[in-house]
ZAROZA-249607 format. One line per 8 residues: for each residue x, y, z of N, C-alpha, C, CB. Coordinates in steps of 0.2 Angstrom, whole numbers, plus 5000, padded with zeros to 4 digits. Each point is the difference from the previous one (the first is absolute). Last residue first. Glycine has a CB too. Layout:
N
X/Y/Z/X/Y/Z/X/Y/Z/X/Y/Z  ...
***
This chain:
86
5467/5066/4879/4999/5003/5007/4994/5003/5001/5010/5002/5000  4999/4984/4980/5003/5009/5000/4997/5000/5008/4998/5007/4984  4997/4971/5013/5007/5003/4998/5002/5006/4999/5000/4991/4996  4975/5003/5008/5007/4999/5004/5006/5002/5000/4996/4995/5000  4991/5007/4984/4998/5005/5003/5004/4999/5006/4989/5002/4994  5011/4981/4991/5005/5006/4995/4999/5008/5007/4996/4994/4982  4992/4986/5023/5005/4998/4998/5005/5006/4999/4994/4989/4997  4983/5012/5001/5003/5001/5005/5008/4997/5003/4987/5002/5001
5002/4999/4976/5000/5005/5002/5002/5004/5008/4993/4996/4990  5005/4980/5000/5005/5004/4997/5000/5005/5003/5000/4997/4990  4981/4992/5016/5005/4996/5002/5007/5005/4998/4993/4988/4997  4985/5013/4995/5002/5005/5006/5005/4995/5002/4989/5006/5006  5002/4982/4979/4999/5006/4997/5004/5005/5004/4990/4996/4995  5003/4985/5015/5009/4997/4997/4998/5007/4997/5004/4984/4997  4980/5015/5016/5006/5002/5003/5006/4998/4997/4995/5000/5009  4983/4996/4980/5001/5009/5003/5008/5001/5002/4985/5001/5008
5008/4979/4986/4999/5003/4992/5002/5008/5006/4986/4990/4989  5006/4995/5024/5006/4997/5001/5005/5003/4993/4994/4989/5008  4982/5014/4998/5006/5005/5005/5007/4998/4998/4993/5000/5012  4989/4989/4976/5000/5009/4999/5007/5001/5004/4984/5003/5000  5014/4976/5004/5002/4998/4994/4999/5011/4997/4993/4981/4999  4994/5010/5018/5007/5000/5003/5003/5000/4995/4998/4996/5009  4978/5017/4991/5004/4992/5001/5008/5001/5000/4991/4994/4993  4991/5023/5018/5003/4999/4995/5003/4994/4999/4999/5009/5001
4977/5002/5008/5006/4997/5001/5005/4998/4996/4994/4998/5007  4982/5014/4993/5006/5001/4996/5007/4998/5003/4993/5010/4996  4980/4990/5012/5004/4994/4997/5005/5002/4997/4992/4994/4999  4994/5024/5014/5002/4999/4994/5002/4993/5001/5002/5012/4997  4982/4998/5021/5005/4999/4996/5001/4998/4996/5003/4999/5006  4975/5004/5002/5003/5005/4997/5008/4998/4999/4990/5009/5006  4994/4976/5003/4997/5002/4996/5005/5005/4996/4989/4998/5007  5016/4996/5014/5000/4993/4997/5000/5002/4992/4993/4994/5010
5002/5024/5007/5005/4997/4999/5003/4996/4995/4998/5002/5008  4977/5001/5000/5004/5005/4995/5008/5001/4998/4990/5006/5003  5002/4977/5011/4997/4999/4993/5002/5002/4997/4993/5000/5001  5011/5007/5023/5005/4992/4995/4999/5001/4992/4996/4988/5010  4991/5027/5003/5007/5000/4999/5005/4996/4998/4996/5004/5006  4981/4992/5000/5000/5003/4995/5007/5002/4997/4990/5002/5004  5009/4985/5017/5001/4995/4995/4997/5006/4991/4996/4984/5012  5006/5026/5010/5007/4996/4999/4999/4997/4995/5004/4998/5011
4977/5012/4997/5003/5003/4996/5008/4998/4997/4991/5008/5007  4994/4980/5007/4997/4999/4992/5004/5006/4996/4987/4996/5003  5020/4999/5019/5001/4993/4994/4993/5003/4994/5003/4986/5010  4998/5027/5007/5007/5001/5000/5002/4994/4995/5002/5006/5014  4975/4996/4995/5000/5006/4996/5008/5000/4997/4991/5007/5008  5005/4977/5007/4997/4999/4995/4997/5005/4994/4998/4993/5010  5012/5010/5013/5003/4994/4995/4999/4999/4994/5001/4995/5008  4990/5022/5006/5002/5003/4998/5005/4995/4996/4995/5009/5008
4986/4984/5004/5000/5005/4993/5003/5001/4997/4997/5004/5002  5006/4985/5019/4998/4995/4993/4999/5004/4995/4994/4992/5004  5013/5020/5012/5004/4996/5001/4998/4997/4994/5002/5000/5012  4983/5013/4999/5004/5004/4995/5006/4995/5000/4996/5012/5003  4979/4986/5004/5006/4995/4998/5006/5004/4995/4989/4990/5000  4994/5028/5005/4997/4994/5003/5006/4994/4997/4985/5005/4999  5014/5016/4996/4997/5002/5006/5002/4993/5004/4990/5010/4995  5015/5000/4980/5004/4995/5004/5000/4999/5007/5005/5003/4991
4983/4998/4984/4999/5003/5006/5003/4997/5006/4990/5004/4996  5010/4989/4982/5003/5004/5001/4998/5007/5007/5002/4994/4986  4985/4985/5006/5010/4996/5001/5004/5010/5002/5001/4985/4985  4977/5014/5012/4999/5000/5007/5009/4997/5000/4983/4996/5003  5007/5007/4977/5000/5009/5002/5003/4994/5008/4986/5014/4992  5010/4972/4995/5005/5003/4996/5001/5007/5004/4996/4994/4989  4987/4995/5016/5003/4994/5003/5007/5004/4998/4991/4989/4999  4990/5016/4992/5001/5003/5007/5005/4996/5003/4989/5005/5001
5005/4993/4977/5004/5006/4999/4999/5001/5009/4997/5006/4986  4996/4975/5008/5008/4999/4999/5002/5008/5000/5000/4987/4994  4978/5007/5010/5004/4997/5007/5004/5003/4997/4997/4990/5008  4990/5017/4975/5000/5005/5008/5003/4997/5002/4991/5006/5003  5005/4982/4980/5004/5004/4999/5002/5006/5005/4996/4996/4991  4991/4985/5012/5005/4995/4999/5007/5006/4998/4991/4988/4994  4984/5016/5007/5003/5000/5008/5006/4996/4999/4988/5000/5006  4999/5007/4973/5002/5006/5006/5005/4999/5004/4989/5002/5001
5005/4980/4986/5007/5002/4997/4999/5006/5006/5002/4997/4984  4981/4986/5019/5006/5001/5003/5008/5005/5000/4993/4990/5000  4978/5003/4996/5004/5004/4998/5008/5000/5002/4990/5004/4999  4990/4988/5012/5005/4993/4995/5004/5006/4995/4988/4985/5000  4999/5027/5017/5006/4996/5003/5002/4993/4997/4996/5005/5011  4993/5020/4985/5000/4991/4996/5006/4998/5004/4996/5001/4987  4991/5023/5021/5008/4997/4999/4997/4991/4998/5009/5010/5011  4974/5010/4998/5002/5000/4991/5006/4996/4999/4995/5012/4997
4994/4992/5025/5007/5006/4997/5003/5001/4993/5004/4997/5010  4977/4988/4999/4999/5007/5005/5006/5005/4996/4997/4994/5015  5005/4984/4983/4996/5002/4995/4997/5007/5002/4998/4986/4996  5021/5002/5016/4999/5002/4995/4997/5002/4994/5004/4997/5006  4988/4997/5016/5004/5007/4999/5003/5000/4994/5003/5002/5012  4984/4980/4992/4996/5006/5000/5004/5006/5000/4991/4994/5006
***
């Protein structure tokens, strides 16, 4: 009777499935109450976006060993000779 008093479908559930999680969302960040578990839980979801965008954004430009080894016999002379004059 109160539902229907208040006009709410209680086999409707997206309303009441979308309000708990936004209140549930607003209540994680109110730090009044279990500030400890909050504040864990707030500290791994932002630690692991961090990762991602980490993860996500380096370059793969490692070089093979065969490049470097092309680099320092190339440089090789130059410091040799730079040695030797002092």
């Amino acid at each position: 009777m109160i539902f229907a008093a208040l006009n709410f479908k209680v086999y409707d559930s997206s309303n009441f499935r979308s309000g708990l999680f936004l209140k549930q969302v607003r209540d994680l960040f109110n730090l009044k109450t279990n500030t400890m578990k909050k504040l864990s839980i707030l500290t791994l979801v932002f630690a692991t976006i961090v990762v991602v965008l980490l993860t996500v954004s380096l370059d793969g430009n490692a070089q093979s060993e065969a490049k470097v080894r092309k680099i320092i016999t190339e440089h090789n002379a130059d410091f040799i000779r730079w040695f030797n004059t002092g």
